[in-house]
GUKELO-833150 format. One record per residue (C-alpha): residue in one letter; x, y, z. Coordinates in pm, whole numbers, padded with zeros to 5 digits, always signed. Layout:
N
AXYZ ...
// end
This chain:
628
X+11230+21216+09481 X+11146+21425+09195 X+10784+21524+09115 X+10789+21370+08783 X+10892+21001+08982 X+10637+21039+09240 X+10407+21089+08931 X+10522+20746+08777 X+10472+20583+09099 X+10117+20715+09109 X+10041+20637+08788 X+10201+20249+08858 X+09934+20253+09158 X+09670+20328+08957 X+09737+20082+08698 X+09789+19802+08930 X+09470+19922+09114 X+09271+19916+08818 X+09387+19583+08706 X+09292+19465+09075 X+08966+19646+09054 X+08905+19492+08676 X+08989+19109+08787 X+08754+19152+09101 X+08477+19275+08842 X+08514+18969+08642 X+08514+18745+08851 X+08240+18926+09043 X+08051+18887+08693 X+08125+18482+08637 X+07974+18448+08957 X+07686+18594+08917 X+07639+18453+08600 X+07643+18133+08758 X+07357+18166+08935 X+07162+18362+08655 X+06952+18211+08413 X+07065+18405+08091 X+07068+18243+07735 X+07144+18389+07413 X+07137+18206+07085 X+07322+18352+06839 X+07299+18103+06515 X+07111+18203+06196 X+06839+17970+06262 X+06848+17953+06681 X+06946+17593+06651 X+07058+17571+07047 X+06645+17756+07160 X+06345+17600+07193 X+06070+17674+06881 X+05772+17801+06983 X+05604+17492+06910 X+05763+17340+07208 X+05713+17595+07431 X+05341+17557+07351 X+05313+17205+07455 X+05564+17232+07742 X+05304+17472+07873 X+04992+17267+07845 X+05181+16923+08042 X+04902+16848+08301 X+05131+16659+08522 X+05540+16652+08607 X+05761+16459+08306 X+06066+16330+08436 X+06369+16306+08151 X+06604+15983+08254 X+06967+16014+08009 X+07119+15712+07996 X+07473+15748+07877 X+07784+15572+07953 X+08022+15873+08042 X+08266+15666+08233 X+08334+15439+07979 X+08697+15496+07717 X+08703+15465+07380 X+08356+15652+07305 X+08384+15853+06928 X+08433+16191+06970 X+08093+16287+06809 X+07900+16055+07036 X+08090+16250+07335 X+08015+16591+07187 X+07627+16530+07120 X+07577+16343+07446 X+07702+16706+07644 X+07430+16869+07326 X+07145+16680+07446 X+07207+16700+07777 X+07237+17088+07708 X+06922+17070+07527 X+06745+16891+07780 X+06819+17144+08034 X+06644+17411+07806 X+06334+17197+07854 X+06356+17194+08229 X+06382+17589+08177 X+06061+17673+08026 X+05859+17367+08154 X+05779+17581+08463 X+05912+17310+08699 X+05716+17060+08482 X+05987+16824+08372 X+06285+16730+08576 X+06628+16600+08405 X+06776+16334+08568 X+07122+16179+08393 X+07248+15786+08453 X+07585+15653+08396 X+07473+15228+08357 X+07823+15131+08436 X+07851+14715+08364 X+07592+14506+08603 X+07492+14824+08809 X+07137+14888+08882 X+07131+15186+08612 X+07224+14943+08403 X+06951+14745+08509 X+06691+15020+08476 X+06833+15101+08116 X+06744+14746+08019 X+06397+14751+08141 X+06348+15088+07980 X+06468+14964+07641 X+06752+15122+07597 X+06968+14952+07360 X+07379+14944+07379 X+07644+15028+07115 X+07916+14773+07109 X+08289+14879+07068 X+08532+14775+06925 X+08687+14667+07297 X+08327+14440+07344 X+08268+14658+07582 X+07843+14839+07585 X+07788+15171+07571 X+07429+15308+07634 X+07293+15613+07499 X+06924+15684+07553 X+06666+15876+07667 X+06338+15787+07834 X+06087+16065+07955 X+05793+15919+08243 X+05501+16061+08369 X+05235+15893+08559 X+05193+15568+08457 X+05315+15610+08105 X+05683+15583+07956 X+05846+15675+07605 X+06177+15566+07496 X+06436+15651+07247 X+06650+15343+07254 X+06994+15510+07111 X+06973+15921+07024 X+07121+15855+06666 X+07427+16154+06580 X+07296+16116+06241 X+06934+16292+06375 X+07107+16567+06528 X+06889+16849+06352 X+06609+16644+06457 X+06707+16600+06864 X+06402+16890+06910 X+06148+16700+06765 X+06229+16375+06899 X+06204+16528+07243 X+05871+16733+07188 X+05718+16390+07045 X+05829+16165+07304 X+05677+16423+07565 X+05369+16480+07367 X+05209+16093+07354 X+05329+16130+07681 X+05032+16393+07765 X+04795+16352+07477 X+04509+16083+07590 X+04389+15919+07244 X+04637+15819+07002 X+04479+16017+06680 X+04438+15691+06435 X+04554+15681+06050 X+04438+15494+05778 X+04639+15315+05514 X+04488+15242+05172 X+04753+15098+04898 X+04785+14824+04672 X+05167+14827+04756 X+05355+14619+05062 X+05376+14967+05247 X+05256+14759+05555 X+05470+14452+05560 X+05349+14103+05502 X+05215+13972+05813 X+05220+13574+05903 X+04846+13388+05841 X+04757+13204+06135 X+04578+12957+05918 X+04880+12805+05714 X+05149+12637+05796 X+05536+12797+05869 X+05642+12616+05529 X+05383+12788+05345 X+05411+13093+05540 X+05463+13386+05282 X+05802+13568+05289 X+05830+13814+05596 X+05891+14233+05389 X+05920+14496+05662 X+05704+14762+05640 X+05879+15068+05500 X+06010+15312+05697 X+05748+15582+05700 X+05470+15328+05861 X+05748+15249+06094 X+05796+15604+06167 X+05452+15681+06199 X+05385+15429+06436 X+05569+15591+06690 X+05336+15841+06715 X+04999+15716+06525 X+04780+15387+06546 X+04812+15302+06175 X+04515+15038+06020 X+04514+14904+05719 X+04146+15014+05539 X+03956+14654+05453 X+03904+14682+05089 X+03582+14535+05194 X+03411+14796+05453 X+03089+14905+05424 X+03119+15242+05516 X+03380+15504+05704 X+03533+15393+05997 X+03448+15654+06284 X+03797+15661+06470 X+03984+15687+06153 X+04133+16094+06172 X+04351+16056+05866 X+04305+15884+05539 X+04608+15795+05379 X+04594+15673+04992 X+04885+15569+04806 X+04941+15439+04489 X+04549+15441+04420 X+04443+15159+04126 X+04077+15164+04331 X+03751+15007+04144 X+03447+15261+04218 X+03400+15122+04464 X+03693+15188+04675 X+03741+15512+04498 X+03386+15582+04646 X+03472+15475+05024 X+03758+15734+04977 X+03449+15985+04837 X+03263+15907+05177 X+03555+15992+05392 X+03619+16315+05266 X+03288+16417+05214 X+03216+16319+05611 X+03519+16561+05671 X+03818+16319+05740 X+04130+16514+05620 X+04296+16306+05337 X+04696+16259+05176 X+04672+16117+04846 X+05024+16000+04635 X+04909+15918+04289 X+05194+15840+04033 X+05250+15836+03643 X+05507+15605+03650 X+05564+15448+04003 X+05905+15285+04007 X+05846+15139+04329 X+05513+14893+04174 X+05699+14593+04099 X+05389+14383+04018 X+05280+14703+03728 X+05604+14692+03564 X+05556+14335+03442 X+05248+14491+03290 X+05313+14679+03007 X+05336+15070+02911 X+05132+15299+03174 X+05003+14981+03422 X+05265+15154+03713 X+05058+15457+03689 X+04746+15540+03889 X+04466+15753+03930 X+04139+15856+04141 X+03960+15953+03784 X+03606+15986+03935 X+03753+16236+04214 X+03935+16418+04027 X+03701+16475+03771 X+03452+16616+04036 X+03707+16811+04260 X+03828+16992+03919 X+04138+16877+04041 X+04431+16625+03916 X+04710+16485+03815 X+04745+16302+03452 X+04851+15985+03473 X+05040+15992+03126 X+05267+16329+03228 X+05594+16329+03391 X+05717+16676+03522 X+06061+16752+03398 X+06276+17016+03500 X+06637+17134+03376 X+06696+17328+03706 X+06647+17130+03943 X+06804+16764+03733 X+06971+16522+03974 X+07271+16323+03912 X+07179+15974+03830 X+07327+15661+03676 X+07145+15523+03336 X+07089+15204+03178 X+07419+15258+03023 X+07564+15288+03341 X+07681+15662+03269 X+07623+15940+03523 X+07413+16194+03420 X+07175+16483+03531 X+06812+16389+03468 X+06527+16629+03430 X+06251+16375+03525 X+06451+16318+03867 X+06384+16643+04031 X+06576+16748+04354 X+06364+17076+04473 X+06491+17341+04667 X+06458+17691+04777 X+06216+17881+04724 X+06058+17578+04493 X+05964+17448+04885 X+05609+17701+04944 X+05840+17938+05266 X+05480+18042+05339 X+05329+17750+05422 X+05396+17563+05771 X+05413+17226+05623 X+05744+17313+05386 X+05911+17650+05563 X+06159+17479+05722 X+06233+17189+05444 X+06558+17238+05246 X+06526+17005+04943 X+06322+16694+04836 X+06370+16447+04597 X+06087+16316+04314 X+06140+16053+04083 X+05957+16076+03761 X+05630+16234+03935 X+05306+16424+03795 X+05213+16734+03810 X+04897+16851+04011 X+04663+17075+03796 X+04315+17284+03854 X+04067+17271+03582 X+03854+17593+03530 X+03554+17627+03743 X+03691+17442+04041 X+03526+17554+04365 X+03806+17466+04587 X+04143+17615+04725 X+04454+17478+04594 X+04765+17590+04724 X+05135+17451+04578 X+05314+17329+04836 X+05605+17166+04621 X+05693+17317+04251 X+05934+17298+03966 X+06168+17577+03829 X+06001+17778+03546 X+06247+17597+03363 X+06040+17267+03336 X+05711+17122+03138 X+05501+16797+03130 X+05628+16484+02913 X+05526+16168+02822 X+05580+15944+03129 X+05733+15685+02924 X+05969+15874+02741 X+06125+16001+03102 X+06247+15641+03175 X+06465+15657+02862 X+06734+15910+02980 X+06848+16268+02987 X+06934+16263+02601 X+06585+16188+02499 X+06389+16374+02760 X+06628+16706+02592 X+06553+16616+02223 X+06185+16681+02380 X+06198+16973+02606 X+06031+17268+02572 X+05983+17496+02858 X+05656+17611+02952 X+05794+17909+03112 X+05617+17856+03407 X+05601+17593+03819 X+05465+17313+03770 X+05296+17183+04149 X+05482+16838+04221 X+05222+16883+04552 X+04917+17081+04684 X+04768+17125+05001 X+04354+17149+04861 X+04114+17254+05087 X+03739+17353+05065 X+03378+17187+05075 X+03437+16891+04813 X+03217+16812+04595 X+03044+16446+04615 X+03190+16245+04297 X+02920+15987+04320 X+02602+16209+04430 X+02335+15990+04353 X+02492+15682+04572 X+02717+15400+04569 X+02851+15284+04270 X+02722+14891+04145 X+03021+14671+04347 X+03243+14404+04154 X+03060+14160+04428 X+02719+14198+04558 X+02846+14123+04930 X+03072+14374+04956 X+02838+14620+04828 X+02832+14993+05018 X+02588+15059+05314 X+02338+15261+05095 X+02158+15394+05416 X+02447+15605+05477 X+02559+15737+05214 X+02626+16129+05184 X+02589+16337+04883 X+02732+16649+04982 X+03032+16713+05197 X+02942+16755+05608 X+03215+16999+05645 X+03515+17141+05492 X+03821+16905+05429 X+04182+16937+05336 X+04321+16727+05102 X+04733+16701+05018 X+04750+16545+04702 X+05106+16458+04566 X+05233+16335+04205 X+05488+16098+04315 X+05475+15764+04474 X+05830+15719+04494 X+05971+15970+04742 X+05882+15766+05047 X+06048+15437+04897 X+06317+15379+05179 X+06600+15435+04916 X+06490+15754+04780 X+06559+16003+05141 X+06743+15707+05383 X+07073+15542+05388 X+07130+15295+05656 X+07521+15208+05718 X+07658+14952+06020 X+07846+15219+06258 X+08000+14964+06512 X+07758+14693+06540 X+07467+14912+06519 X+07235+14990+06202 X+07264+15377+06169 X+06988+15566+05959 X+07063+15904+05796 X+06783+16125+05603 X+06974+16307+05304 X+06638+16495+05202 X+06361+16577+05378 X+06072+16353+05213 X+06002+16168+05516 X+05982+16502+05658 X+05750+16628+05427 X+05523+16339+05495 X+05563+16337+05890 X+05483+16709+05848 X+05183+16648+05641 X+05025+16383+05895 X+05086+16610+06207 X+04910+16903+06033 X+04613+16719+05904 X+04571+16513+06257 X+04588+16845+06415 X+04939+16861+06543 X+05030+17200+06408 X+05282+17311+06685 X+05517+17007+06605 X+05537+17105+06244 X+05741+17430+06343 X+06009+17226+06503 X+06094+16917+06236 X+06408+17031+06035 X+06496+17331+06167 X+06885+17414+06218 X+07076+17226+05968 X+07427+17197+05946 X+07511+17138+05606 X+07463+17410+05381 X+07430+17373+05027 X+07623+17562+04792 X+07320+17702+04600 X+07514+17988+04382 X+07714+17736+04215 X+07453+17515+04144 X+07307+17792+03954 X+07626+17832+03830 X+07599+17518+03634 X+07266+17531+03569 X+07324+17796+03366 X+07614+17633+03205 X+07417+17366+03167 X+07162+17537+02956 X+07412+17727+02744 X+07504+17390+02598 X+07192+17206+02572 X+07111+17391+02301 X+07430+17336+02143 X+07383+16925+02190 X+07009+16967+02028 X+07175+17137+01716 X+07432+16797+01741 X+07128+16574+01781 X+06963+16688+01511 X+07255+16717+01235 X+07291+16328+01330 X+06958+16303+01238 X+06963+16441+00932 X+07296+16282+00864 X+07126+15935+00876 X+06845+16017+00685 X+07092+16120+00401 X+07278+15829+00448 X+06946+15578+00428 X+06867+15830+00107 X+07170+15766-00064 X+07201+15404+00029 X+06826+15326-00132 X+06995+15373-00432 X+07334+15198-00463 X+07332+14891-00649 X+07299+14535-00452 X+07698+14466-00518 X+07780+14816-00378 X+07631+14792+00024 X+07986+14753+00157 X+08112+15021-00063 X+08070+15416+00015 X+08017+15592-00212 X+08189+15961-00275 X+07888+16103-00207 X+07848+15887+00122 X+08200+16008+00219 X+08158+16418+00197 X+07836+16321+00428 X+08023+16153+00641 X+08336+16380+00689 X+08096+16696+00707 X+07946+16505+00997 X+08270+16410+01157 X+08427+16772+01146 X+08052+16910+01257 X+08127+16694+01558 X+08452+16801+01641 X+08343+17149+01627 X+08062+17090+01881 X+08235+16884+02120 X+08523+17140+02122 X+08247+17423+02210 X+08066+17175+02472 X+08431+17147+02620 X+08506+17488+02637 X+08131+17561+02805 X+08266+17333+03114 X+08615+17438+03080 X+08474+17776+03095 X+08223+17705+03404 X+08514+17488+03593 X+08713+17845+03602 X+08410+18035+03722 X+08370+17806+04014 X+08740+17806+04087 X+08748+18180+04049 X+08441+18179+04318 X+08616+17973+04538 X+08914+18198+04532 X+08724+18492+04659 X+08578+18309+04932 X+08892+18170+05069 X+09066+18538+05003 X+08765+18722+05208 X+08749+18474+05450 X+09160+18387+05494 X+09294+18747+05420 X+09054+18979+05397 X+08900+18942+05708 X+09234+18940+05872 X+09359+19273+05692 X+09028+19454+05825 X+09070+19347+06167 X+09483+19415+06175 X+09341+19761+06037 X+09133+19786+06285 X+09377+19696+06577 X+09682+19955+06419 X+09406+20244+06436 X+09307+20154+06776 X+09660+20160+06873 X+09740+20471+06708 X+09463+20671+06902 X+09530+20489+07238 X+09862+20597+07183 X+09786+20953+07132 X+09482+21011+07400 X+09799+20884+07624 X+10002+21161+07519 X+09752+21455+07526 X+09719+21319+07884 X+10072+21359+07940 
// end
């Protein structure tokens, strides 16, 4: 055999011994990796790691948690998404078993039809999905420690960005030994109608649910109604919540006492609250309200006869005329109008106000006020009214003021005492205020959130509920409720949940073409004032020369009438053509947008990396023959 064959064999040896070698390493590697306990999370926002939040009150459990999953994996027919974020929770789960420090212990149950899991899911109160077969599926999770249990009936695809918080609650009123208690002050059915044992079922009055935000704070608070009537502060009370405040002094005072003894207070006050159903059968400005007295002495406020409007930030809505159209005085904030430096709204990604006041300091106010929610600078105040009458007239209007307007303010500070020199005289002498314990200055510092809107926690305005097999599904499209959970768990002294609510989300808006159109949008509102305007003055000319046709002329134009009218018409024309060529024009920038995306991402992309591989190839190729 020649020397250069035995050198082909050798190299053939080598090659298959290297590939030999190379397969032994891997797998060598997946086994060890088996047993190691190495995680990397490579998402933008770590959506698949524990926040640090969690991590904090994993490590303060006093006693072992044990996680029971309850989901029907043996079962056919189960939606594909309920099968992919049963394996994410289960996933997830497992992360909490990781840093728990042996702590909590995940144990998972398939409740196959009349089997004692099935039995145990049913005591826990875990409820089944039907399908479409008849046949129940469970999907739940219940965590127990001690004596003590917590239960999420069905873990809800819908509250996937939300599966870390849900957990981290659940365990925490698990471990936490008082239940911190909120109070609810509102003129509004916030609470539900409850049954009065003293009358009859016939005269029973008509059953409301409480909306969704007292439901959702139940889970985790004791939430009282105030009695309009008390006498003083109630001790156990940790939060104050007011909303909707039409208060006579003296219930504007109790909410005086409260902060001045130091209870941390959210207040929603409201120009214009769409939601007060009894105040808009009352005339012009009787749905707005107002904590005059407080605000006067905090040198802070929000006037009750101002909307916010904002161009920027408009949201699509349908008018009395039923027309779609983007109104100012609706305002869906996002970005950077959310405060990124402030733990209550970091990790929100839009909200949505309806007609809502702006919060203002007055000069010489000794307290901190910090926006937590703002307009655009593209925005000013309006008349309240005049925002329920549609886009067109809130734009005849508009004037920028160049600068944010706060839609909501985190306040915080020793507050001043609005009624220093003691109770104010009560409507009834019964219910008058415990005098003997009254406090003119404040005990300790306080934090007040004070928001201009009532409406953003009406049900309607961040949750849509849809019937996904038999079973009511909930989905949040903003993050108001979030805003509001957030807001309770910081001012009750929850802080480390705050980090985890709404982090990870998996819809991404597409923010540079809404800026996009809103700057289409203001190229041609100028455009549609000039319109506005020369209709205007059109009918004023057209009143003008009608005052002085004769009485057997009114059906009759007149020459005169007719230029007017055909300078009007071909005014018209011209506009709407340039209005038309404004979208026309914005419609290609988008498209031309999209086309770049889908070229960097389709060929682009593709192209670099085939570049990539030839070059690779060409060097291999040439090491080889230097070698040679």
């Amino acid at each position: 055999m020649s020397k250069q064959g035995e050198k082909l064999i050798g190299r053939s040896l080598l090659s298959v011994t290297g590939l030999l070698i190379l397969l032994a390493i891997l797998v060598l590697v997946n086994v060890l990796a088996s047993f190691a306990s190495l995680r990397f999370d490579a998402t933008e926002e770590k959506v698949y790691s524990l926040s640090q939040g969690t991590k904090e009150i994993l490590a303060s459990i006093p006693a072992p948690v044990t996680l029971k999953l309850f989901y029907s994996a043996g079962l056919e027919g189960i939606p594909q998404q309920v099968q992919t974020y049963a394996e994410r929770v289960r996933e997830f789960a497992r992360e909490y078993e990781y840093h728990a420090d042996g702590q909590i212990t995940l144990e998972s149950y398939d409740p196959k039809p009349d089997s004692d899991e099935e039995d145990w899911a049913v005591k826990y109160g875990v409820e089944p999905m039907s399908l479409a077969t008849g046949e129940k599926v469970y999907f739940g999770l219940v965590a127990v420690s001690r004596d003590r249990e917590e239960t999420i009936p069905f873990l809800d695809v819908a509250r996937e960005e939300l599966l870390e918080y849900d957990l981290t609650r659940m365990i925490q009123r698990l471990i936490v030994e008082k239940t911190p208690v909120i109070g609810v002050m509102s003129p509004l059915p916030i609470m539900g109608t409850q049954a009065q044992a003293n009358l009859p079922p016939s005269m029973q009055p008509d059953a409301e649910d409480a909306w969704y935000f007292i439901k959702d704070l139940r889970k985790t608070y004791q939430v009282r109604a105030i009695d309009p009537n008390a006498q003083g502060v109630d001790p156990e009370v940790g939060l104050l919540l007011v909303v909707h405040p039409k208060l006579p002094p003296q219930l504007e005072y109790l909410v005086d006492q409260y902060v001045l003894s130091g209870v941390n207070t959210m207040i929603l006050v409201d120009p214009d609250c769409l939601a007060d159903e009894a105040g808009s059968r009352g005339g012009r400005g009787s749905r707005a309200s107002n904590l005059p007295e407080l605000f006067k002495a905090w040198g802070v406020g929000v006037d009750p006869g101002k909307a916010a409007v904002d161009l920027d930030q408009a949201t699509k809505i349908r008018n009395q005329f039923n027309v779609v159209e983007d109104n100012p005085a609706w305002i869906s904030v996002r970005g950077d109008s959310l405060n990124q430096e402030d733990v209550l709204t970091s990790s929100l990604e839009t909200m949505l106000f309806a007609i809502a006041g702006a919060v203002e300091k007055t000069e010489g106010s000794v307290l901190e006020v910090s926006p937590l929610v703002t307009t655009s600078e593209n925005s000013s105040l309006g008349d309240a009214f005049t925002a329920n009458l549609g886009a067109r007239n809130i734009h005849q209007q508009f004037v920028s003021g160049g600068e944010r307007l706060a839609l909501a303010a985190r306040i915080h500070g020793r507050f001043p005492a609005a009624f220093p020199d003691g109770p104010p005289e009560a409507l009834d002498e019964a219910n008058t205020p415990d005098a003997s314990k009254h406090l003119a200055e404040a005990q300790k510092a306080a934090t007040v959130i004070l928001v201009g809107d009532v409406d953003f926690i009406t049900d309607h305005y961040y949750l849509q509920r849809q019937n996904f097999m038999g079973y009511e599904m909930e989905r949040m499209f903003n993050d108001n409720l979030n805003f509001l959970l957030n807001a309770c768990e910081l001012l009750t002294g929850g802080e480390a949940l705050i980090s985890i609510r709404s982090r990870g989300r998996f819809e991404r808006p597409f923010t540079l073409v809404q800026d996009m159109q809103a700057q289409a949008e203001r190229k041609w509102l100028d455009q549609e004032k000039k319109l506005m305007a020369a209709l205007d003055d059109l009918n004023k000319k057209l009143k003008e020369l009608e005052s002085q046709k004769e009485a057997d002329q009114e059906l009759i134009l007149s020459p005169e009438q007719q230029e007017e009218v055909e300078k009007y018409r071909k005014q018209r024309t011209e506009t709407n053509d340039a209005l038309k060529q404004v979208r026309k024009n914005l419609r290609a920038d988008i498209e031309r947008l999209g086309f770049k995306i889908k070229f960097v991402n389709i060929f682009l992309m593709a192209f670099l990396v085939s570049i990539a591989g030839l070059v690779f190839g060409i060097y291999r190729q040439r090491t080889s023959q230097r070698r040679g």
